[in-house]
TORPA-4810 file (N, C-alpha, C, O; in nm, 3 decimals):
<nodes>
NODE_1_4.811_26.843_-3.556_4.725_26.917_-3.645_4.692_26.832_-3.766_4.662_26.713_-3.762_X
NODE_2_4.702_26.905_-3.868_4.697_26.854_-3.987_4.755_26.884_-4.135_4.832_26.980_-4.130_X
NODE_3_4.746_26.843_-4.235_4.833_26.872_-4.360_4.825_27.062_-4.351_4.911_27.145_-4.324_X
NODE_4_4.713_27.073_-4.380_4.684_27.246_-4.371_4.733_27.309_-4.275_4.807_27.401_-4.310_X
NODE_5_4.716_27.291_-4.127_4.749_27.360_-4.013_4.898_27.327_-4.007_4.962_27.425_-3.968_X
NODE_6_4.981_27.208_-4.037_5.105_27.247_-4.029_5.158_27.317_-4.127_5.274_27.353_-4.146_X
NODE_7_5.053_27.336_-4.191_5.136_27.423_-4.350_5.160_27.558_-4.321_5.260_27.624_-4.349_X
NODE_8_5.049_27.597_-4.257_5.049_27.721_-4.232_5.121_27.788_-4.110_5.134_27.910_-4.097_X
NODE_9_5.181_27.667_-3.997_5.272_27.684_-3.938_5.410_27.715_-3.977_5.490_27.783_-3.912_X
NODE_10_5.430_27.653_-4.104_5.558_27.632_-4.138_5.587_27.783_-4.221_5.691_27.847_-4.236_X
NODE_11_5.427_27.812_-4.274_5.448_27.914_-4.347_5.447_28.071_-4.248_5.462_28.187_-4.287_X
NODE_12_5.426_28.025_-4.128_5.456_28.163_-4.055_5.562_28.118_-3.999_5.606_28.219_-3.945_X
NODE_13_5.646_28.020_-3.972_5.799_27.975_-3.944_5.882_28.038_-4.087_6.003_28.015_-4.088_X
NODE_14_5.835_28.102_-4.186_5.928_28.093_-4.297_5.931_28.312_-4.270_6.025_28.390_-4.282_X
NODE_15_5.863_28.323_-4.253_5.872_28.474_-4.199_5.940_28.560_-4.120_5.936_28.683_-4.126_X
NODE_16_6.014_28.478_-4.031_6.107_28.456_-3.913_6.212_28.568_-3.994_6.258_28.547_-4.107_X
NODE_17_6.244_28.717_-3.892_6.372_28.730_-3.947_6.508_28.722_-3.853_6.623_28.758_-3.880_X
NODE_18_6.468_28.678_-3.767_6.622_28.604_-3.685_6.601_28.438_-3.676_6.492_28.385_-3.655_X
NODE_19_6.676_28.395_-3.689_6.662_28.233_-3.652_6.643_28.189_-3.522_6.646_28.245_-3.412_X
NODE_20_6.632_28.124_-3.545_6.565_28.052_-3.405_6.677_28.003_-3.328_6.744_27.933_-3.404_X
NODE_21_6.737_28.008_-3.193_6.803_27.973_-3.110_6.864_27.857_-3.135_6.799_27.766_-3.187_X
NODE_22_6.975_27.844_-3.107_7.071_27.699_-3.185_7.078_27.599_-3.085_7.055_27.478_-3.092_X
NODE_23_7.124_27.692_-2.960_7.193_27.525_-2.835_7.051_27.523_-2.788_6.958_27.603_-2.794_X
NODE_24_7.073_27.370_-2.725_7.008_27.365_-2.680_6.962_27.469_-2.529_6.852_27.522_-2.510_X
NODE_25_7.065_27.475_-2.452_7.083_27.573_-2.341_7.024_27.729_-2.387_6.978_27.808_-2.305_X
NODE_26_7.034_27.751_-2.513_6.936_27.862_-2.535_6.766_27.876_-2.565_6.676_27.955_-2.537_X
NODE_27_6.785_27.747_-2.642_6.662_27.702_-2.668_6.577_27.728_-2.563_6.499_27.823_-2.566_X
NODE_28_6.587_27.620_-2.430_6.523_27.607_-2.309_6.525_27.762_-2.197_6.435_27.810_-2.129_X
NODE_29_6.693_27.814_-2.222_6.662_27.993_-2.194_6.540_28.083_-2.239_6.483_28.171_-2.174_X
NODE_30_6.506_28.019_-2.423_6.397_28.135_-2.476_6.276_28.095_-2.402_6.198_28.188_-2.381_X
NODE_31_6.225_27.921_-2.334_6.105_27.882_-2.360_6.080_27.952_-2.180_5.982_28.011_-2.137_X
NODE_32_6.214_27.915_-2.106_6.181_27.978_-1.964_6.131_28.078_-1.940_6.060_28.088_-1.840_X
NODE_33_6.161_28.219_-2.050_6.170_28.342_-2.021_6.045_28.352_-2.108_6.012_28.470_-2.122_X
NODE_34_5.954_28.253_-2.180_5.845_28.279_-2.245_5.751_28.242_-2.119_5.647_28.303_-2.093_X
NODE_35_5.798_28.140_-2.047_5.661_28.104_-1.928_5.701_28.172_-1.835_5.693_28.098_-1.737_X
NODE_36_5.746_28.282_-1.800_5.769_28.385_-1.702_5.895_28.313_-1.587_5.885_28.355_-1.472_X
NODE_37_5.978_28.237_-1.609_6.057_28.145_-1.519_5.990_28.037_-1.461_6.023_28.002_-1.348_X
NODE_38_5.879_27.965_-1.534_5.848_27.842_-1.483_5.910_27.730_-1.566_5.885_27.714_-1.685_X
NODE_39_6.017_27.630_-1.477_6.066_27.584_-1.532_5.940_27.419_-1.549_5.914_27.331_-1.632_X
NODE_40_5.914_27.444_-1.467_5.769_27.333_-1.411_5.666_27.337_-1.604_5.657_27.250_-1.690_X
NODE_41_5.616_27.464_-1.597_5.532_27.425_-1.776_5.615_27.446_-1.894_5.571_27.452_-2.009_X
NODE_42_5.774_27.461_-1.850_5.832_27.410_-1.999_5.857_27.255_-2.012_5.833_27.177_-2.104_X
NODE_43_5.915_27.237_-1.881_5.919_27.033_-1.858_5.800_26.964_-1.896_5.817_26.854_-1.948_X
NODE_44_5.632_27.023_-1.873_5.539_26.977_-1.902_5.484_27.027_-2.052_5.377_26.988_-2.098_X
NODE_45_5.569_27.115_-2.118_5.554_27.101_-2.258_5.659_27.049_-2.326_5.652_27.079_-2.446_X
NODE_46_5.768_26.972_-2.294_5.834_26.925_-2.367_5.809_26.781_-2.324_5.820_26.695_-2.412_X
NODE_47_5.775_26.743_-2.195_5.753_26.606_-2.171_5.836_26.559_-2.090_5.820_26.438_-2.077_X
NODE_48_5.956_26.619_-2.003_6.066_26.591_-1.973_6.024_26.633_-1.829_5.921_26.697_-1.811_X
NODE_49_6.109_26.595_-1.726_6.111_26.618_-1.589_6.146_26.781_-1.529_6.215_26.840_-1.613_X
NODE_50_6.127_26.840_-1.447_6.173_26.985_-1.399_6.350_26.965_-1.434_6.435_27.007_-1.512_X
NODE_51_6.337_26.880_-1.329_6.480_26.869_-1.357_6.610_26.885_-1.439_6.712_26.949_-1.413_X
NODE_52_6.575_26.799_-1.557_6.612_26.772_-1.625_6.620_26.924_-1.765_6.708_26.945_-1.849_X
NODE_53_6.480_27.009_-1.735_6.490_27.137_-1.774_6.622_27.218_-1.721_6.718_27.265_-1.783_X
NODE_54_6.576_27.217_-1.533_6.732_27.317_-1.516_6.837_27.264_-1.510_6.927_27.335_-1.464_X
NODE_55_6.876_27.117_-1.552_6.966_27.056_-1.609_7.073_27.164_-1.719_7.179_27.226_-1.728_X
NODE_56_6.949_27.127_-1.786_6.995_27.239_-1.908_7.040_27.340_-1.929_7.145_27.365_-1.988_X
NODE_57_6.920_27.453_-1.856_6.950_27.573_-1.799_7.112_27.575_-1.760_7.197_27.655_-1.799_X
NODE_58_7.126_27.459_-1.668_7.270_27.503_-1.587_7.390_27.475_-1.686_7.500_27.529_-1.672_X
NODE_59_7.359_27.379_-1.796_7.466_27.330_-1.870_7.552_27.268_-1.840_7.671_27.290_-1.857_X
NODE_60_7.477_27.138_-1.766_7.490_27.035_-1.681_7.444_26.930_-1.833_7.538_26.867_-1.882_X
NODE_61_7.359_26.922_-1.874_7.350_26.857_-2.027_7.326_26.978_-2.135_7.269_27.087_-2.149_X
NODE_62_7.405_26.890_-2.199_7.450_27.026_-2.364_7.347_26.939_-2.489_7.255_26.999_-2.544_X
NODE_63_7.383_26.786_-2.523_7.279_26.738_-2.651_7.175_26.654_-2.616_7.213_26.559_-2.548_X
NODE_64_7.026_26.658_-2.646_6.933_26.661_-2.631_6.898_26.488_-2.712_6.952_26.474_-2.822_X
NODE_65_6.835_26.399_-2.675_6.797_26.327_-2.785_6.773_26.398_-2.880_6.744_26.518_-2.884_X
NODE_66_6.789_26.289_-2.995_6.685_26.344_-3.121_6.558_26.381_-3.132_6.528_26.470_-3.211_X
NODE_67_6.435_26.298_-3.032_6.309_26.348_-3.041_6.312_26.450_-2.952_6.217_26.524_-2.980_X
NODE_68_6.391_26.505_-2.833_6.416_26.549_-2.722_6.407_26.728_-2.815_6.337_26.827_-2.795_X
NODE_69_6.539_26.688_-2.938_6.576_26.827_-2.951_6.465_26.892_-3.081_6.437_27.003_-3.125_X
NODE_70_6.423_26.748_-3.107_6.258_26.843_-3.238_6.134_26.885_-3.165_6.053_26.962_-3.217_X
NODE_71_6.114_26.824_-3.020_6.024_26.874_-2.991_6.028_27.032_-2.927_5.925_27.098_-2.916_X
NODE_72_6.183_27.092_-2.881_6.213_27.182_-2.841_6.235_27.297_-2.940_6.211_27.417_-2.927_X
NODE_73_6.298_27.214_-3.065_6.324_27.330_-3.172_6.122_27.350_-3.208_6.077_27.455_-3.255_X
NODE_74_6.048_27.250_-3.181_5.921_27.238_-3.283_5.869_27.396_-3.138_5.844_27.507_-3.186_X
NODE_75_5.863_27.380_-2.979_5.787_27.501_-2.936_5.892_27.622_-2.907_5.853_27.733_-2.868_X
NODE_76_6.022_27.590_-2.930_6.060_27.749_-2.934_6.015_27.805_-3.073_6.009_27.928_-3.068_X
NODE_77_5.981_27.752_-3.195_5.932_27.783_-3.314_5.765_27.864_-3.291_5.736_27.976_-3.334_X
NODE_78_5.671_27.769_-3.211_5.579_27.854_-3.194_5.567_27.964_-3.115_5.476_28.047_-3.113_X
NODE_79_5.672_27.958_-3.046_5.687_28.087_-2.981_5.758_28.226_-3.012_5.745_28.340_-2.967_X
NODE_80_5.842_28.162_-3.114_5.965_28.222_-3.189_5.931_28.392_-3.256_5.899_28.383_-3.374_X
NODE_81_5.932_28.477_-3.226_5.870_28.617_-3.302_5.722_28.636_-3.297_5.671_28.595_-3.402_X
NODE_82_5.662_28.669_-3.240_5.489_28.659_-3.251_5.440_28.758_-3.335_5.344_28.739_-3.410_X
NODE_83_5.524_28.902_-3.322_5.476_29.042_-3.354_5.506_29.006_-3.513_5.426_29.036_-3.602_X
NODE_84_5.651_28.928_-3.541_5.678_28.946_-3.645_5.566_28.823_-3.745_5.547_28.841_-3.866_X
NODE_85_5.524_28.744_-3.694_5.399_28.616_-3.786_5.316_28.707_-3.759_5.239_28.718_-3.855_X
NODE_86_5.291_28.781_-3.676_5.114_28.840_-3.653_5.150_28.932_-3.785_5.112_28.898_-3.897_X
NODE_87_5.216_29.035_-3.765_5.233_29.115_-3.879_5.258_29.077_-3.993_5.266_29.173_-4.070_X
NODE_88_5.277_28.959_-4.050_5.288_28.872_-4.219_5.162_28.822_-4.207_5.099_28.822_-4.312_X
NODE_89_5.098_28.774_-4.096_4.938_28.740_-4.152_4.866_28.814_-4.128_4.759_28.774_-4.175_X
NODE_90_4.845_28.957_-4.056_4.771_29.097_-4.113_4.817_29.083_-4.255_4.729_29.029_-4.322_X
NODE_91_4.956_29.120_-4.345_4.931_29.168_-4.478_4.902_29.055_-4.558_4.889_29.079_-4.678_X
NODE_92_4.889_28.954_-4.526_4.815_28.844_-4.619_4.682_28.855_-4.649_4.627_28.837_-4.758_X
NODE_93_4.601_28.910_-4.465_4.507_28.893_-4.462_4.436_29.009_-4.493_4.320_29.000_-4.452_X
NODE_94_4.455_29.096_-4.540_4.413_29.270_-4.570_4.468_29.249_-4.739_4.382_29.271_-4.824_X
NODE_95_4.618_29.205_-4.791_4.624_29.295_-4.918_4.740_29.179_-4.991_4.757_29.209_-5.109_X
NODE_96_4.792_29.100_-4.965_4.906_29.000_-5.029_4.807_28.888_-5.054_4.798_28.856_-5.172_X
NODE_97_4.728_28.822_-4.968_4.681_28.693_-4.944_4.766_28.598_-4.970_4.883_28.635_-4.968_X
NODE_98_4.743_28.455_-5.002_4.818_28.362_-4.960_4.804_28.242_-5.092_4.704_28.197_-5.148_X
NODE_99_5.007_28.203_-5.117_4.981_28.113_-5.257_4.987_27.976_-5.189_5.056_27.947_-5.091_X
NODE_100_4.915_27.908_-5.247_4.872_27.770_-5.228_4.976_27.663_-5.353_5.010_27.704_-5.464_X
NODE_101_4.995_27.581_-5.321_5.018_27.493_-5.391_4.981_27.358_-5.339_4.963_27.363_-5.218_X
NODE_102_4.961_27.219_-5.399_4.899_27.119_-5.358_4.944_27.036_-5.508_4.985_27.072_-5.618_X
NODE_103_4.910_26.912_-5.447_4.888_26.809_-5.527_4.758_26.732_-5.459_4.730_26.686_-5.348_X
NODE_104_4.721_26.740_-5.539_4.539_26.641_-5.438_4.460_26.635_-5.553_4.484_26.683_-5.664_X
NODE_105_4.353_26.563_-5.510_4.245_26.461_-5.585_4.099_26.571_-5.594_4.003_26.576_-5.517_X
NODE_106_4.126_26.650_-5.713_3.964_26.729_-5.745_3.871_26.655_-5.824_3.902_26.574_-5.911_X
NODE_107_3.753_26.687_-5.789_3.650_26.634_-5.831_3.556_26.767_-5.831_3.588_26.870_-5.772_X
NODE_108_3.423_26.747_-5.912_3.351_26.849_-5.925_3.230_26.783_-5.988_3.211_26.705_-6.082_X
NODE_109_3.132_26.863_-5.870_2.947_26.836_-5.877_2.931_26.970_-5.953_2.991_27.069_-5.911_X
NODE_110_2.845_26.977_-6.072_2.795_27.098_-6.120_2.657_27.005_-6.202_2.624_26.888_-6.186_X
NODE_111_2.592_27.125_-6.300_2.455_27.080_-6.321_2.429_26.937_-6.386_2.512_26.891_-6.464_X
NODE_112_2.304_26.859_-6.352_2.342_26.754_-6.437_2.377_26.725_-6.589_2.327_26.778_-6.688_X
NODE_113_2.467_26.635_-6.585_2.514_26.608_-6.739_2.684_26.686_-6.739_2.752_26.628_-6.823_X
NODE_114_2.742_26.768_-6.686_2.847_26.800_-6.654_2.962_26.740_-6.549_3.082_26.769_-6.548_X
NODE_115_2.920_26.685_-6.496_3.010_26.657_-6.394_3.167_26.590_-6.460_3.173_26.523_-6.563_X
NODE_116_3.258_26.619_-6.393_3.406_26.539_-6.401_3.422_26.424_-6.267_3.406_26.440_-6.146_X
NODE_117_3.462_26.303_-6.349_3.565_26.246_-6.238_3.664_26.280_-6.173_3.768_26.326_-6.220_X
NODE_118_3.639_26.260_-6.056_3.754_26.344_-5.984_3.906_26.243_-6.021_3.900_26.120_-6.026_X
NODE_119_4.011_26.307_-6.039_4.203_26.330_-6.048_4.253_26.391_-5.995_4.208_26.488_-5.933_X
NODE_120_4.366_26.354_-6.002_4.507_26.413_-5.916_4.546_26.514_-6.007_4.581_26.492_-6.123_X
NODE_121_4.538_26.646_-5.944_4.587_26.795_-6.025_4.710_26.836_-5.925_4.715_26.787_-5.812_X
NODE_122_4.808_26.925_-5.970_4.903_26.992_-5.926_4.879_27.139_-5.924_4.913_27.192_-6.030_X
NODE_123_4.838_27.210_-5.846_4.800_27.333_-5.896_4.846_27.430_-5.769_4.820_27.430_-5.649_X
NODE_124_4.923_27.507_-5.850_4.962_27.632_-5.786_4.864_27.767_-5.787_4.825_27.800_-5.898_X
NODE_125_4.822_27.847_-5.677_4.724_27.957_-5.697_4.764_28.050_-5.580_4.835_28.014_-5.486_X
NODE_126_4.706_28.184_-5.597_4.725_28.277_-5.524_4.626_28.306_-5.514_4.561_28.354_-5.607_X
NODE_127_4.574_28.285_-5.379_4.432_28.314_-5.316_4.448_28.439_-5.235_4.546_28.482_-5.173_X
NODE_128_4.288_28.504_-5.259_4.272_28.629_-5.223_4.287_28.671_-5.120_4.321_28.566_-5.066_X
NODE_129_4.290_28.782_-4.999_4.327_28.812_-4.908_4.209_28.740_-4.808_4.235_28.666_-4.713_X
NODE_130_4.083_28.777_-4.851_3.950_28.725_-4.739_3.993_28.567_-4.712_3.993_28.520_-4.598_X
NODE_131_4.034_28.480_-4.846_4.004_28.326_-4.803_4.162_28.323_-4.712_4.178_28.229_-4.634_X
NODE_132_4.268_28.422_-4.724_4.394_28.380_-4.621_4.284_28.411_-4.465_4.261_28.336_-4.370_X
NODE_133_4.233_28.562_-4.497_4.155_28.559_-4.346_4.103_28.469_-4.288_4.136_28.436_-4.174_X
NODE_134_3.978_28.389_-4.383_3.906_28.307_-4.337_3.983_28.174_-4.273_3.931_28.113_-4.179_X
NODE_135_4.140_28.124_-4.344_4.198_28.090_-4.293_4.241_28.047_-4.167_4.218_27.939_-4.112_X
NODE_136_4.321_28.168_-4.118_4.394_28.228_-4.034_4.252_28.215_-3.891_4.259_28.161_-3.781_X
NODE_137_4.144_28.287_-3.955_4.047_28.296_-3.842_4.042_28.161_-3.743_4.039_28.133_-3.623_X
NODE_138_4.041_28.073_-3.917_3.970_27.939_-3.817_4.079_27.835_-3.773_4.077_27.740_-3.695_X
NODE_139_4.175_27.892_-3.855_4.325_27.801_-3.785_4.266_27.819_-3.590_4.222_27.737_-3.510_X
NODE_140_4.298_27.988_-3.579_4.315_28.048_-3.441_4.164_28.011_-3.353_4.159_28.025_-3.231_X
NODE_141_4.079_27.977_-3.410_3.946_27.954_-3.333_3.969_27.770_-3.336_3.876_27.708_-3.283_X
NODE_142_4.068_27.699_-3.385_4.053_27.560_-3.363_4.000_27.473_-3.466_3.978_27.362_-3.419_X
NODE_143_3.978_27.480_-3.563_3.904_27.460_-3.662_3.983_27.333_-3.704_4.105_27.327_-3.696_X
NODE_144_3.915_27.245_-3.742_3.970_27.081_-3.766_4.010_27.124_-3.910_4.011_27.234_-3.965_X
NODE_145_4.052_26.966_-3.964_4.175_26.973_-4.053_4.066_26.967_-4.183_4.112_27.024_-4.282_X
NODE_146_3.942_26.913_-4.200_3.818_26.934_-4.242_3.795_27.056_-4.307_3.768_27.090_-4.422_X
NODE_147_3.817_27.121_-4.180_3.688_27.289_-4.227_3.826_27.349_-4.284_3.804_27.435_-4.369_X
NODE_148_3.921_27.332_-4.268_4.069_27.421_-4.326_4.081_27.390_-4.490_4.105_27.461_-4.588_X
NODE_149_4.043_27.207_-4.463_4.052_27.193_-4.640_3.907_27.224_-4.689_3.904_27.188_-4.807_X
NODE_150_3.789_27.273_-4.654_3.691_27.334_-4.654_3.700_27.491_-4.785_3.686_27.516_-4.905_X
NODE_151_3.730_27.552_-4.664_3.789_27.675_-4.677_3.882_27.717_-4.798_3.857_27.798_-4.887_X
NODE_152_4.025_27.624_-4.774_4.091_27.599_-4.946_4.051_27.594_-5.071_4.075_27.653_-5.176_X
NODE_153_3.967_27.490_-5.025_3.878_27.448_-5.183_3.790_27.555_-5.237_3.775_27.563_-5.359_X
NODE_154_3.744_27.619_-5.174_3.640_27.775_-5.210_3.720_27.816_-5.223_3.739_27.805_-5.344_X
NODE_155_3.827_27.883_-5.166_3.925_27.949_-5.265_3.967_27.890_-5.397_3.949_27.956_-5.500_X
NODE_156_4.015_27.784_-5.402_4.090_27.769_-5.506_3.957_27.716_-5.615_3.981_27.716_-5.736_X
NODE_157_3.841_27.679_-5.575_3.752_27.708_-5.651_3.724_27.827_-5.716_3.727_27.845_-5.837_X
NODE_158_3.690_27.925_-5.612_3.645_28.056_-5.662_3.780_28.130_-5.747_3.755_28.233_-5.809_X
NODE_159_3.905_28.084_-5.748_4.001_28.178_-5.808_4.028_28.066_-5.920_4.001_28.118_-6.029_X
NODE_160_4.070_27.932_-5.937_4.113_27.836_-6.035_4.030_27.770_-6.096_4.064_27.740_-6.210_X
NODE_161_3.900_27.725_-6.052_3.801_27.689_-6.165_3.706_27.778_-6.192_3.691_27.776_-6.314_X
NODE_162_3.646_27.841_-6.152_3.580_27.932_-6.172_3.615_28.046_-6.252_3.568_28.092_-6.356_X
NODE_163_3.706_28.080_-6.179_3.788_28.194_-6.271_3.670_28.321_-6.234_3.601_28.386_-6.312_X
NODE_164_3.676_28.326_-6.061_3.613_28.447_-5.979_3.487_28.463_-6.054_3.464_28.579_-6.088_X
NODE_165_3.375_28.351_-6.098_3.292_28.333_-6.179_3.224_28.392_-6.322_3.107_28.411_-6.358_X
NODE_166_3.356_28.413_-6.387_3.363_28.412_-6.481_3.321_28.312_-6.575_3.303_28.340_-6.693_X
NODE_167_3.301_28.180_-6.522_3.324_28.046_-6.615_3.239_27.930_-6.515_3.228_27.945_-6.394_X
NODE_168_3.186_27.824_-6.584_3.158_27.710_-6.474_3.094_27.771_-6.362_3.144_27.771_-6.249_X
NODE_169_2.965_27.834_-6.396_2.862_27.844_-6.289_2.795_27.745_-6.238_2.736_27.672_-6.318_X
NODE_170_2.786_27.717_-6.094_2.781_27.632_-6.040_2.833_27.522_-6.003_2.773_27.424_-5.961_X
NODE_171_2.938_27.534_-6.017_3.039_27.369_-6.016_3.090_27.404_-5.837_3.100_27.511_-5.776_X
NODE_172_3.109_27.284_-5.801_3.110_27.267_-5.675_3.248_27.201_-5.672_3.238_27.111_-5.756_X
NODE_173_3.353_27.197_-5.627_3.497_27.153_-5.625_3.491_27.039_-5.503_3.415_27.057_-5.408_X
NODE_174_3.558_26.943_-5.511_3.580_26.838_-5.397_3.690_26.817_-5.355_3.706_26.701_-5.392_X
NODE_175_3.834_26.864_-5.273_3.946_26.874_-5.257_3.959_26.764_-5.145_3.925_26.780_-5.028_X
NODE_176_4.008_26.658_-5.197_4.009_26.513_-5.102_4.199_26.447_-5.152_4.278_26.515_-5.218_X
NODE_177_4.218_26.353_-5.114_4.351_26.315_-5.134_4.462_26.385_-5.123_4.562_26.365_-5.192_X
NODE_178_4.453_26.469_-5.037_4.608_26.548_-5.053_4.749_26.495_-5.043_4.801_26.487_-4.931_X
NODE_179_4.808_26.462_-5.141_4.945_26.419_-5.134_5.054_26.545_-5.099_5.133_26.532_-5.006_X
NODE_180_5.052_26.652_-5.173_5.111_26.746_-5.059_5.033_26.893_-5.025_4.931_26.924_-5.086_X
NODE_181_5.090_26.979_-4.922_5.017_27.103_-4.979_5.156_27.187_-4.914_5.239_27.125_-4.847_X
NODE_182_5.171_27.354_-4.945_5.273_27.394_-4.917_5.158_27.524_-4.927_5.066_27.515_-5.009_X
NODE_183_5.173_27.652_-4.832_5.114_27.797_-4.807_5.258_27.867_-4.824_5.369_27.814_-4.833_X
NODE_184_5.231_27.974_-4.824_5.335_28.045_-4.871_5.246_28.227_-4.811_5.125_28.230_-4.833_X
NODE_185_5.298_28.335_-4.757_5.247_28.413_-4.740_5.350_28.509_-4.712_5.321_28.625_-4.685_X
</nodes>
């Protein structure tokens, strides 16, 4: 994905109210019983042989490489509670919405004779419920890492410089350089 789309992974990984499966032998139990007992498209989503899946299963191998066991903790995670992420991004997306934080490089086009050089700002904000929707929509429709920091920037335009246009009519925000970003919902 990208800076945004894993953010927002992590931030529906933080919603979780049971943890996520510890052994590995459970791990590969949750992902079997997610592909209906095909042990065949969990081996082909982890990258590993059939085998070597009901390996596991049998507890015939117990520790996993290191990349072995992040890529397993990384899709029992997307699979991990669905009802319970769907239901934290309904109330984001109806009535909480979603806090942003970032460090990245703003810049801003507004009328001539105004403009700023764009800098590195730190800015924490709580964006409204529509821009978590608009979000969320285009996370789930595929939406590149582009249209996500797209999307951000109108928010955090329309709520942090603007001030829900109160102020700075017409200024156009440029959200480029992201050194970090963190969602929160």
């Amino acid at each position: 994905m990208g800076l945004i789309g894993d953010s927002l992974e992590r931030a529906g990984a933080a919603v979780f109210t049971r943890p996520i499966p510890k052994t590995a032998r459970a791990q590969i139990r949750f992902l079997v019983k997610t592909e209906k007992g095909s042990t065949r498209q969990v081996a082909a989503r982890l990258g590993v042989s059939q085998r070597t899946v009901e390996r596991y299963l049998k507890g015939q191998f117990k520790r996993p490489r290191p990349e072995l066991a992040a890529r397993l903790a990384g899709e029992v995670r997307k699979d991990w509670q669905p009802r319970v992420r769907e239901r934290a991004k309904k109330q984001a997306a109806t009535s909480t919405g979603i806090v942003i934080e970032t460090r990245a490089r703003f810049g801003f086009t507004a009328a001539p004779g105004t403009t700023d050089d764009a800098r590195i700002r730190r800015v924490t904000q709580q964006l409204p419920p529509q821009c978590a929707a608009r979000l969320f929509d285009a996370q789930a429709a595929g939406a590149g890492e582009r249209e996500l920091q797209q999307i951000a920037a109108e928010g955090l335009q329309d709520v942090y410089f603007t001030d829900r246009g109160r102020r700075a009519a017409g200024l156009q925000v440029e959200f480029t350089d992201i050194d970090y970003i963190e969602l929160n919902y």
